[in-house]
C-alpha positions as a Markdown table, in Angstrom:
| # | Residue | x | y | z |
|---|---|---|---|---|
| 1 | Unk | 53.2 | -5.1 | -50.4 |
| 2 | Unk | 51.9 | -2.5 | -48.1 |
| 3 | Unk | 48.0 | -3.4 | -46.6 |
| 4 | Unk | 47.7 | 0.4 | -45.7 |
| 5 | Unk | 47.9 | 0.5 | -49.9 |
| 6 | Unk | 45.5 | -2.5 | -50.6 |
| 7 | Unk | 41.7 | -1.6 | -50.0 |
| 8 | Unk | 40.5 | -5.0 | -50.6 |
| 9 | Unk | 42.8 | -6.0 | -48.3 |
| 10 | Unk | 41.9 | -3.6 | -45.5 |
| 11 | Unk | 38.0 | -4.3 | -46.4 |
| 12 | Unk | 38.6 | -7.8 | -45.6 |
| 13 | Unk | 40.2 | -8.0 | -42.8 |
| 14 | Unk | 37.6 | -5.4 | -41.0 |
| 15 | Unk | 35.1 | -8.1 | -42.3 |
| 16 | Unk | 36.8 | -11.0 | -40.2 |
| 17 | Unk | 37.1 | -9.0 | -37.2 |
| 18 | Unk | 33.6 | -8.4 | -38.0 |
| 19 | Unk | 32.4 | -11.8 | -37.8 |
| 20 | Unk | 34.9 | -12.6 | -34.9 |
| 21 | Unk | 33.3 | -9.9 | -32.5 |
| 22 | Unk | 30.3 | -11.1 | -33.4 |
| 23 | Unk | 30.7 | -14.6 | -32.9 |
| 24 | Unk | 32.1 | -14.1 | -29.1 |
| 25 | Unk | 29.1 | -12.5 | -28.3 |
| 26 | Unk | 27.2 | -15.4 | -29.0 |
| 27 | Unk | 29.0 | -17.3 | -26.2 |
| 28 | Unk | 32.2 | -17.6 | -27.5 |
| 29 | Unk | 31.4 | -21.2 | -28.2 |
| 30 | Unk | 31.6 | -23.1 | -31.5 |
| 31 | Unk | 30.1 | -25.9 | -30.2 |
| 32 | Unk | 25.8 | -26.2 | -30.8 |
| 33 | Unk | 23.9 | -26.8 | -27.6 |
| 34 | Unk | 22.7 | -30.5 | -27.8 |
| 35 | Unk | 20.7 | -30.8 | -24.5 |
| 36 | Unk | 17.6 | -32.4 | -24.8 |
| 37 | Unk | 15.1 | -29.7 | -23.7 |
| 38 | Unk | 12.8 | -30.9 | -20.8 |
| 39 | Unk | 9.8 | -32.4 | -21.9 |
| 40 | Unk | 6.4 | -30.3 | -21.5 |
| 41 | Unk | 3.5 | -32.0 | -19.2 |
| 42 | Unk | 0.9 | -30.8 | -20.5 |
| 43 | Unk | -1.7 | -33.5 | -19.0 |
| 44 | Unk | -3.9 | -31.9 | -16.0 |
| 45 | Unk | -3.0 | -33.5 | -12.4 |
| 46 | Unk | -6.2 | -35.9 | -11.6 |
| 47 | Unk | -8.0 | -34.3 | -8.6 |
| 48 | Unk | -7.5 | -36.8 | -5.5 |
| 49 | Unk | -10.8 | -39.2 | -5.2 |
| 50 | Unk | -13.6 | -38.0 | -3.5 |
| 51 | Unk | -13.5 | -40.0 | 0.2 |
| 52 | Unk | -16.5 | -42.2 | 1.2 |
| 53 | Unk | -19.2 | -41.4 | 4.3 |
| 54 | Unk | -19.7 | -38.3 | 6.6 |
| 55 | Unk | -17.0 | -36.2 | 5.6 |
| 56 | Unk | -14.9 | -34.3 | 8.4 |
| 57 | Unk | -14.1 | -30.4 | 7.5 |
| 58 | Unk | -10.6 | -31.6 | 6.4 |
| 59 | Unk | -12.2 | -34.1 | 3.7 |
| 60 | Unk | -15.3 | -31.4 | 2.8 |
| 61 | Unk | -12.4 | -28.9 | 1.9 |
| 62 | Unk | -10.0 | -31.8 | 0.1 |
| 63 | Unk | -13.4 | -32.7 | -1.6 |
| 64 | Unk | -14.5 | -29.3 | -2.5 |
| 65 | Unk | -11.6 | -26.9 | -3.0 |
| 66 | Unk | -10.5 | -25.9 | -6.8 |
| 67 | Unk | -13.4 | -28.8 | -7.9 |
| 68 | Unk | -16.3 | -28.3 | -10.3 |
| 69 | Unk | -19.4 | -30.1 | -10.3 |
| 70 | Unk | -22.7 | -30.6 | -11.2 |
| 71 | Unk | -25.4 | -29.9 | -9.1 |
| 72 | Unk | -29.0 | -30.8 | -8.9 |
| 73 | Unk | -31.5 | -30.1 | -6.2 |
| 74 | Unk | -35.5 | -29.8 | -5.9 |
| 75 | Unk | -36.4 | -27.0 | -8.6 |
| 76 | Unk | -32.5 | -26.3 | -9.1 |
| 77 | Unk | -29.5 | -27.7 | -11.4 |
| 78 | Unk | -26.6 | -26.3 | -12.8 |
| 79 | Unk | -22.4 | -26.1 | -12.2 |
| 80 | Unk | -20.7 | -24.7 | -9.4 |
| 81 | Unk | -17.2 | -24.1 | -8.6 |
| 82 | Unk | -15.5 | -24.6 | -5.2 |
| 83 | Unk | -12.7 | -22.1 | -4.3 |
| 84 | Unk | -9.7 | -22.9 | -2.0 |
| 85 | Unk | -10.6 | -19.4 | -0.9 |
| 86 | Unk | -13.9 | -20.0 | 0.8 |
| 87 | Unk | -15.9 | -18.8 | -2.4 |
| 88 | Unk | -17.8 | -20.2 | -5.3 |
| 89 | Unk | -19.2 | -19.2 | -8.3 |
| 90 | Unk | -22.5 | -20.9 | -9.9 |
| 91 | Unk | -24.4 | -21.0 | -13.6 |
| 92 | Unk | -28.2 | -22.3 | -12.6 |
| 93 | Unk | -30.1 | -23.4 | -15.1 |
| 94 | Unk | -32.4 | -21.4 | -16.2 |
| 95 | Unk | -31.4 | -17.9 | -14.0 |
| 96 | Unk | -27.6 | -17.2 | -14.1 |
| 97 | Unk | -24.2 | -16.8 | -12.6 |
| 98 | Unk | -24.1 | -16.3 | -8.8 |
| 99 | Unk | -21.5 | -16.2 | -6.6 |
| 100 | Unk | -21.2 | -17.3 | -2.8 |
| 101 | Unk | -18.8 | -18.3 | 0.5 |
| 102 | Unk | -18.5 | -21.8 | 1.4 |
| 103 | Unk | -17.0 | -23.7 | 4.6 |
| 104 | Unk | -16.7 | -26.7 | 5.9 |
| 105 | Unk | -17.4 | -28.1 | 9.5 |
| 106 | Unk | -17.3 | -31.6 | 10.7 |
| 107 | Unk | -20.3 | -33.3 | 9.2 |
| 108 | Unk | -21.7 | -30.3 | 7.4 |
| 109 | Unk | -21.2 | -27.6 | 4.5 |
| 110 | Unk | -22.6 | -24.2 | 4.8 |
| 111 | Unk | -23.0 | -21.9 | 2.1 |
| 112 | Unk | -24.6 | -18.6 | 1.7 |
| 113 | Unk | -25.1 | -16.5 | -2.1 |
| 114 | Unk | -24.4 | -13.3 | -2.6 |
| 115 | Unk | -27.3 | -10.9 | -4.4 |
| 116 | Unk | -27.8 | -11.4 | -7.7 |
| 117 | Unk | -30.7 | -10.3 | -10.3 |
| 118 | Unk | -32.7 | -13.8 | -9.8 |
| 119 | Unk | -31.8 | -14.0 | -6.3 |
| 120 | Unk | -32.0 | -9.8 | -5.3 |
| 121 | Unk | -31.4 | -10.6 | -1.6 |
| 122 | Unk | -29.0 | -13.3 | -1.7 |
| 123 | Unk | -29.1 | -16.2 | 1.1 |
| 124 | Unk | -28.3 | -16.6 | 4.7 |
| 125 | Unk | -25.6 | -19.2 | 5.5 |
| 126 | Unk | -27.1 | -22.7 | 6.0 |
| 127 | Unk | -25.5 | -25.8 | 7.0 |
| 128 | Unk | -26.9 | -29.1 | 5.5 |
| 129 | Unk | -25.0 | -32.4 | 6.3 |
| 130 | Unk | -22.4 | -33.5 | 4.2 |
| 131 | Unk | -21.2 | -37.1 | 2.7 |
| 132 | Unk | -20.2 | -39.1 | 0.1 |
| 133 | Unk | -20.4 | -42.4 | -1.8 |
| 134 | Unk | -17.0 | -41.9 | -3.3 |
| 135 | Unk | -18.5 | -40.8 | -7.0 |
| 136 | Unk | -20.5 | -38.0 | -5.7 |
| 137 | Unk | -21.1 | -35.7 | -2.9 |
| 138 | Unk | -24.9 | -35.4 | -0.9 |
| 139 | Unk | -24.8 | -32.1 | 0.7 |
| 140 | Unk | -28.5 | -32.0 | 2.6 |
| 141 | Unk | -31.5 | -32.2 | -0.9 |
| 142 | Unk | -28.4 | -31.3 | -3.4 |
| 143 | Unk | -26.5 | -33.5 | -5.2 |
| 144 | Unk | -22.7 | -32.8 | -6.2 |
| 145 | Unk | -21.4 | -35.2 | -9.2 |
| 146 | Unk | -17.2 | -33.8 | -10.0 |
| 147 | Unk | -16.9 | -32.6 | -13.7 |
């Protein structure tokens, strides 16, 4: 019998080819992929422990950088955000979000606030001494506890 006569024949054969084409573009192997896929951390890296005493600049900015904590201070409380960068960003009870710069010297943190609507002028930088009793950081009247 002649295929060229044989549509069913002809329709068939096109349909393995087909699926053969198709098939070694998916790798060209039969075999399934059975590799474990690597597990997913999902659990957030502890931040290192705060150090105890007068803190050096190196330990203010191990302390400090990429930390939140709560503040409190005479007349003042609220969150604030240390930045590897040399920034920080604040939410005061009671007045708002305020940004500022921050850096560290040996023995003391200095910090000055950019303008905002509660604070129209912003701050100078001030230095206040800086240490720590290992579960929270005194930074002249204010009080730093890690979040």
């Amino acid at each position: 019998m002649n295929i060229r006569n044989c549509p069913f024949s002809a329709s068939l054969a096109l349909s393995v080819l087909a699926f053969g084409l198709a098939a070694c573009g998916m790798g060209g192997s039969s075999q399934p992929d059975l590799a474990p896929a690597a597990p997913v951390t999902t659990a957030p890296v502890a931040p290192a422990p705060l150090p105890v005493g007068p803190l050096s600049a190196a330990d203010t900015t191990r302390a400090l950088s990429e930390r939140k904590f709560t503040f409190a201070a005479p007349g003042r409380k609220g969150t604030v955000s240390f930045f590897r960068d040399g920034t920080f960003e604040y939410d005061e009870a009671g007045k708002g979000i305020g940004t500022g710069i921050w850096q560290a010297s040996d023995g003391k943190l200095c910090e000055a606030r950019n303008p905002t609507s509660f604070l129209p002028k912003g701050t100078p930088s001030t230095c206040s001494p800086i240490s720590s009793d290992g579960s929270r950081i005194t930074a002249g009247n204010m009080q730093l506890i890690p979040i």
